[in-house]
MOPAC internal coordinates of N, CA, C and O (Angstrom, degrees):
PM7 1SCF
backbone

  N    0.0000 0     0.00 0     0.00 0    0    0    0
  C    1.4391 1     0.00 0     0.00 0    1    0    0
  C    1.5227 1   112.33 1     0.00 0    2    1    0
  O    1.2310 1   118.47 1   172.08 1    3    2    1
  N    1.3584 1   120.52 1    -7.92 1    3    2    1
  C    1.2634 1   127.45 1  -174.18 1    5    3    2
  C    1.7071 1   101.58 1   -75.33 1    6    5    3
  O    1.2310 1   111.58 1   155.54 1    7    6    5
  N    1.0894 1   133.47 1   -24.46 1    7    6    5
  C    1.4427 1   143.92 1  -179.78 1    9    7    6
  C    1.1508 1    98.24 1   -75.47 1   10    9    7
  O    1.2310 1   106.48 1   138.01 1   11   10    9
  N    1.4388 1   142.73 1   -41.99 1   11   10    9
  C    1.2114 1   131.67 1  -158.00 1   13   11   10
  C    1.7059 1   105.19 1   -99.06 1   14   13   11
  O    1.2310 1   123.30 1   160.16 1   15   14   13
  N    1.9305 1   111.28 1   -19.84 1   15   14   13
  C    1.4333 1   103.89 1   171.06 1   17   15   14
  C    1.2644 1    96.23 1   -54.71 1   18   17   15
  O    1.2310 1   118.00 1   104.89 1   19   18   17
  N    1.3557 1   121.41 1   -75.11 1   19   18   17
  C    1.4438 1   137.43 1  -153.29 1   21   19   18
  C    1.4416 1   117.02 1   -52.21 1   22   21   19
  O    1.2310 1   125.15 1   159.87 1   23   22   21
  N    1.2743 1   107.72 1   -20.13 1   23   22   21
  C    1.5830 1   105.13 1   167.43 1   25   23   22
  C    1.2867 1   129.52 1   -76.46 1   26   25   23
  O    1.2310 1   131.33 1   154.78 1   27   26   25
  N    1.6753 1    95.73 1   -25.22 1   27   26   25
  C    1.4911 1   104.00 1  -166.98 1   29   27   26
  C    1.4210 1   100.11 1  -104.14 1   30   29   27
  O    1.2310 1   122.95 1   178.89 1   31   30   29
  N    1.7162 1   111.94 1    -1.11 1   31   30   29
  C    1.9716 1   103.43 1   168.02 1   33   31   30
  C    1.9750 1    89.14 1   -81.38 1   34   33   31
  O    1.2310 1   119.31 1   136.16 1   35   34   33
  N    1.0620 1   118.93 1   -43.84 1   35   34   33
  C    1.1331 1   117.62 1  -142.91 1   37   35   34
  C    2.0586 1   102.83 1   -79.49 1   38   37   35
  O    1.2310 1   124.35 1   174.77 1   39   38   37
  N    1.3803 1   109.26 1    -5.23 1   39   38   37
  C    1.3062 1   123.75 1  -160.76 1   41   39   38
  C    1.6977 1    89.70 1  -102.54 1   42   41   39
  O    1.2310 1   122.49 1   154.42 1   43   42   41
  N    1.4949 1   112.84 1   -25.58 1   43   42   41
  C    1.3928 1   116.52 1  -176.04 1   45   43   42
  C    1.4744 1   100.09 1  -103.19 1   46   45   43
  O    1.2310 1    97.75 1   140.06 1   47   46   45
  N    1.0008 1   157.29 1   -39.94 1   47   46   45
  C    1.3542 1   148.92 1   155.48 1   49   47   46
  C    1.7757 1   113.32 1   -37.73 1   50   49   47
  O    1.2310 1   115.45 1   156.87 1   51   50   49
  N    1.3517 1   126.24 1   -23.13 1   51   50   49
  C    0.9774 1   134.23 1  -154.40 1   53   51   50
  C    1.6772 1   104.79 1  -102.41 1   54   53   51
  O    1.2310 1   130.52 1   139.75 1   55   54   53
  N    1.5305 1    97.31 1   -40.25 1   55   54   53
  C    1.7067 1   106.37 1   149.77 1   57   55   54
  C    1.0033 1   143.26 1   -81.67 1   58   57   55
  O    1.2310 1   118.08 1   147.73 1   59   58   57
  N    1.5633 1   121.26 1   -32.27 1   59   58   57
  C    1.7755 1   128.61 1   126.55 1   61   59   58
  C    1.6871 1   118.36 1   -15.96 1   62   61   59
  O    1.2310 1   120.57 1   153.32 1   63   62   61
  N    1.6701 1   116.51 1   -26.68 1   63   62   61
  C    1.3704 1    87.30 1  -145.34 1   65   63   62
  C    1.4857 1   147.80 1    88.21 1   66   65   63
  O    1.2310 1   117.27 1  -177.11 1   67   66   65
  N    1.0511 1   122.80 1     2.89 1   67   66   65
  C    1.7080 1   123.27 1  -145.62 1   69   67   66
  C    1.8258 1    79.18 1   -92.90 1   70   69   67
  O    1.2310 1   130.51 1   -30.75 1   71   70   69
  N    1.0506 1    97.33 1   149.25 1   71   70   69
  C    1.5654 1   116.55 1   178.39 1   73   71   70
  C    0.9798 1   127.62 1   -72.37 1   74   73   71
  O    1.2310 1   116.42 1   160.24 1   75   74   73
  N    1.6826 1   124.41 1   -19.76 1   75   74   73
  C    1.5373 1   128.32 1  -179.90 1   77   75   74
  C    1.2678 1    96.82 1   -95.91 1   78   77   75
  O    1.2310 1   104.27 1  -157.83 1   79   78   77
  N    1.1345 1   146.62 1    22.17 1   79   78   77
  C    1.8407 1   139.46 1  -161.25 1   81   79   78
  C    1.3223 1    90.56 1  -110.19 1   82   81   79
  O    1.2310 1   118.16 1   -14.21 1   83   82   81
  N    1.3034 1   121.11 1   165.79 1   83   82   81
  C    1.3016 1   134.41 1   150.76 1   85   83   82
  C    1.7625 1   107.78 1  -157.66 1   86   85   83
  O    1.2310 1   127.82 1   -27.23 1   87   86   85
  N    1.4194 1   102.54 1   152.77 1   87   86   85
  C    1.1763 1   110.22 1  -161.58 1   89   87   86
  C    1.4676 1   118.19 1   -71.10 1   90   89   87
  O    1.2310 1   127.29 1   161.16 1   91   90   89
  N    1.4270 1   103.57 1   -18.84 1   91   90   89
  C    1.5684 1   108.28 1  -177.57 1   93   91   90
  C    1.8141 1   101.40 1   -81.02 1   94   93   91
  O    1.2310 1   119.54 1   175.48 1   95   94   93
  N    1.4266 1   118.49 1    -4.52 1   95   94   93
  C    1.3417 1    93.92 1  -173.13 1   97   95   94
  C    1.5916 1    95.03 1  -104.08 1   98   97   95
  O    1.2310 1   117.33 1   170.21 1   99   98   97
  N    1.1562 1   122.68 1    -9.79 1   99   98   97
  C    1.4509 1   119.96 1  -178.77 1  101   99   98
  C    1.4024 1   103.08 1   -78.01 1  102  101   99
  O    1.2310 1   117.19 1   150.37 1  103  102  101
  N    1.5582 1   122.95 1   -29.63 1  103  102  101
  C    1.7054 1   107.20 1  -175.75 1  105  103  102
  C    1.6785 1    93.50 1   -98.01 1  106  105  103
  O    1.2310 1   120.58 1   160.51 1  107  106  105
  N    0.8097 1   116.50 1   -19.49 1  107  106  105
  C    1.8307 1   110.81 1   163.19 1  109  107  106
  C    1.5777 1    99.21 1   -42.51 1  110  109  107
  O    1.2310 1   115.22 1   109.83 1  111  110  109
  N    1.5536 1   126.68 1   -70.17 1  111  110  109
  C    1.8475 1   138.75 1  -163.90 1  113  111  110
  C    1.8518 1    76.59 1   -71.67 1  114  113  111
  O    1.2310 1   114.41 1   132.70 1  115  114  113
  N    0.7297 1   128.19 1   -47.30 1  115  114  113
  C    1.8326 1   105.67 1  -164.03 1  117  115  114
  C    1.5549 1   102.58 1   -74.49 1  118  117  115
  O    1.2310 1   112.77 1   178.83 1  119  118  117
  N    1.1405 1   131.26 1    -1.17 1  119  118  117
  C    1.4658 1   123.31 1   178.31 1  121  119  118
  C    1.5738 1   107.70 1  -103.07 1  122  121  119
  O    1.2310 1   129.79 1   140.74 1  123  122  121
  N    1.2923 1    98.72 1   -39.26 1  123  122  121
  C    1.6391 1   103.13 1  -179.21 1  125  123  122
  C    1.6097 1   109.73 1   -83.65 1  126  125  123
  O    1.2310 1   116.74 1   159.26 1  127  126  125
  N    1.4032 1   123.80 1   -20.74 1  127  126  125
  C    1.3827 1   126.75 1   144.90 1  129  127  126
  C    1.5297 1   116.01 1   -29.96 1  130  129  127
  O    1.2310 1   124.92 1    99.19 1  131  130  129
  N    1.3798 1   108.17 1   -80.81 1  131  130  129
  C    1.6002 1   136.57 1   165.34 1  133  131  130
  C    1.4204 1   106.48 1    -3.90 1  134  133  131
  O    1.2310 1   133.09 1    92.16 1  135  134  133
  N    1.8827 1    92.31 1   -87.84 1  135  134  133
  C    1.6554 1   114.57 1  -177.87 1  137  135  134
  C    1.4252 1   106.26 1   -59.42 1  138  137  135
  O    1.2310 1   109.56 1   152.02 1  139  138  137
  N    1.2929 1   137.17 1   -27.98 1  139  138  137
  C    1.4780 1   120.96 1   159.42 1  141  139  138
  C    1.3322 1   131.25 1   -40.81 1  142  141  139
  O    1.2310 1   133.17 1   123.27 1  143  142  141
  N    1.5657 1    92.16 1   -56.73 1  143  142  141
  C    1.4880 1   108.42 1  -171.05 1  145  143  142
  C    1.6276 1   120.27 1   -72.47 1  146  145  143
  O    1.2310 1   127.04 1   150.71 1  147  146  145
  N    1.1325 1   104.06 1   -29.29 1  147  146  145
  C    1.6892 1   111.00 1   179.14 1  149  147  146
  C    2.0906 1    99.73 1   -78.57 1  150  149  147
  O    1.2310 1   123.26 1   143.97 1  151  150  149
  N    1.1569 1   111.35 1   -36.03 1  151  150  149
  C    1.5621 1   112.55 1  -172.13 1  153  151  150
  C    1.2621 1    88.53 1   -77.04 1  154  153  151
  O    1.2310 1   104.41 1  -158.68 1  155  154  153
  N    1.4725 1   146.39 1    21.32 1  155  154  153
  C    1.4871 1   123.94 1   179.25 1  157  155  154
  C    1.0404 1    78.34 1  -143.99 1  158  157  155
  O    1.2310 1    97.60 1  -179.72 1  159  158  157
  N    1.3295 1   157.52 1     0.28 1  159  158  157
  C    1.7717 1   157.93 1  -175.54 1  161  159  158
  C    1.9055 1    84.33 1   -94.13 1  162  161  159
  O    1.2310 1   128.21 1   104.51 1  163  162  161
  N    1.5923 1   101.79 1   -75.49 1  163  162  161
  C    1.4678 1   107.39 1  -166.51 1  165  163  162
  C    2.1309 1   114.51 1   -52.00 1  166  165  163
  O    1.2310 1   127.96 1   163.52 1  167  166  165
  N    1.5713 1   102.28 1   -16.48 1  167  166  165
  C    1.4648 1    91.07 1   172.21 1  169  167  166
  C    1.5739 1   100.94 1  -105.82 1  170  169  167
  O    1.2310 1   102.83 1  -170.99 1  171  170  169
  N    1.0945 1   149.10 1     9.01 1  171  170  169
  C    1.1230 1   140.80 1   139.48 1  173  171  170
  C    1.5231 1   116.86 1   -51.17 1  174  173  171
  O    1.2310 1   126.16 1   117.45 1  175  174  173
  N    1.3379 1   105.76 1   -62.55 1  175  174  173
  C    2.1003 1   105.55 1   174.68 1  177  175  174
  C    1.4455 1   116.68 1   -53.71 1  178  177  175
  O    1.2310 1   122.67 1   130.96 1  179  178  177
  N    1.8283 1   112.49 1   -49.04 1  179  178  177
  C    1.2802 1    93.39 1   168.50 1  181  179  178
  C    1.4571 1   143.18 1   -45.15 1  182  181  179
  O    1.2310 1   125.46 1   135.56 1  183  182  181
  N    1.3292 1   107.12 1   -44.44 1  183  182  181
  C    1.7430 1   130.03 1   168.42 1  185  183  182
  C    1.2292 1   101.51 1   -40.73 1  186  185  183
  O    1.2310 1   120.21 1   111.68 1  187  186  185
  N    1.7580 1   117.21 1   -68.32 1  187  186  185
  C    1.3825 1   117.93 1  -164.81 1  189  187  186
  C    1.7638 1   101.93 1   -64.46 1  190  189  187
  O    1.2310 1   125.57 1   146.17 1  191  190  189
  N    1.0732 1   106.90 1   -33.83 1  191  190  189
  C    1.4804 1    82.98 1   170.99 1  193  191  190
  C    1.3822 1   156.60 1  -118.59 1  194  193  191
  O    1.2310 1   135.18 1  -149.91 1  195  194  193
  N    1.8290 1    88.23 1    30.09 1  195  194  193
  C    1.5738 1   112.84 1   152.16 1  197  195  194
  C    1.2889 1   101.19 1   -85.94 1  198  197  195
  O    1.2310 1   110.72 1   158.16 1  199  198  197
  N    1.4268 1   135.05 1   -21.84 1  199  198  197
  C    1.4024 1   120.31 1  -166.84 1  201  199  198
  C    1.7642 1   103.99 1   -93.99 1  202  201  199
  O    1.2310 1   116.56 1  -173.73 1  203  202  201
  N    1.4686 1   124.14 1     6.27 1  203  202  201
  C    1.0689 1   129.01 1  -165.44 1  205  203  202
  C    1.6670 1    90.54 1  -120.31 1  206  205  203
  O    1.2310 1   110.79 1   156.01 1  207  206  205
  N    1.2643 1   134.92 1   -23.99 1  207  206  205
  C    1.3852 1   135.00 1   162.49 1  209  207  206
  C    1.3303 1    98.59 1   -73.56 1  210  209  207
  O    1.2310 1   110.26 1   122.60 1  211  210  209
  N    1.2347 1   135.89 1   -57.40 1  211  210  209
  C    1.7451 1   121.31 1  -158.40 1  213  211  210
  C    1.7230 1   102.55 1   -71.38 1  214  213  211
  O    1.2310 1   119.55 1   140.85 1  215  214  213
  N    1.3473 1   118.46 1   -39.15 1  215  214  213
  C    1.5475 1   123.39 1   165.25 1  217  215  214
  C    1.4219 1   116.30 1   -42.44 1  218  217  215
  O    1.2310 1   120.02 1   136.29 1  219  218  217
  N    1.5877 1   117.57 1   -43.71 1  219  218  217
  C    1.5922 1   108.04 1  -178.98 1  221  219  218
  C    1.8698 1   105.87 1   -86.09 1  222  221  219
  O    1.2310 1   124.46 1  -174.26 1  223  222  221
  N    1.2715 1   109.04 1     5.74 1  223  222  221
  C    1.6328 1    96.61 1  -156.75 1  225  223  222
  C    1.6971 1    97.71 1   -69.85 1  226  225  223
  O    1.2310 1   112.54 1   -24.55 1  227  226  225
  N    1.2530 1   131.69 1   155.45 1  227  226  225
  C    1.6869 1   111.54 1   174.18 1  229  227  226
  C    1.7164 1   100.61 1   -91.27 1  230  229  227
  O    1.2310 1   130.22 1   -16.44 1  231  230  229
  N    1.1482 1    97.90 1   163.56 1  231  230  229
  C    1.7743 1   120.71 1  -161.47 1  233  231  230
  C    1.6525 1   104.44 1   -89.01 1  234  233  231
  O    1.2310 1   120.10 1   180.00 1  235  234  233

């Protein structure tokens, strides 16, 4: 979640204006935001669905 603070200070500095920002580094944190969030989406489903194979296995 630390990717997504920093994107969203750095996405608001960028609409502020603030002078040290530049736009290429704010969609740099919004991409690696992105690819965070989907690589922690896609190991969430996997889990659920090893844990949804060992649930049907019979005992």
């Amino acid at each position: 979640m630390n990717l997504r603070k920093s994107h969203f200070k750095l996405k608001k500095d960028v609409i502020e204006h603030k002078p040290n920002v530049s736009v290429a580094d704010m969609l740099l944190k919004s991409s690696e935001a992105q690819i965070s969030m989907a690589t922690a989406i896609e190991i969430r489903n996997k889990m659920l669905e090893a844990y949804t194979s060992l649930s049907n296995m019979p005992i």
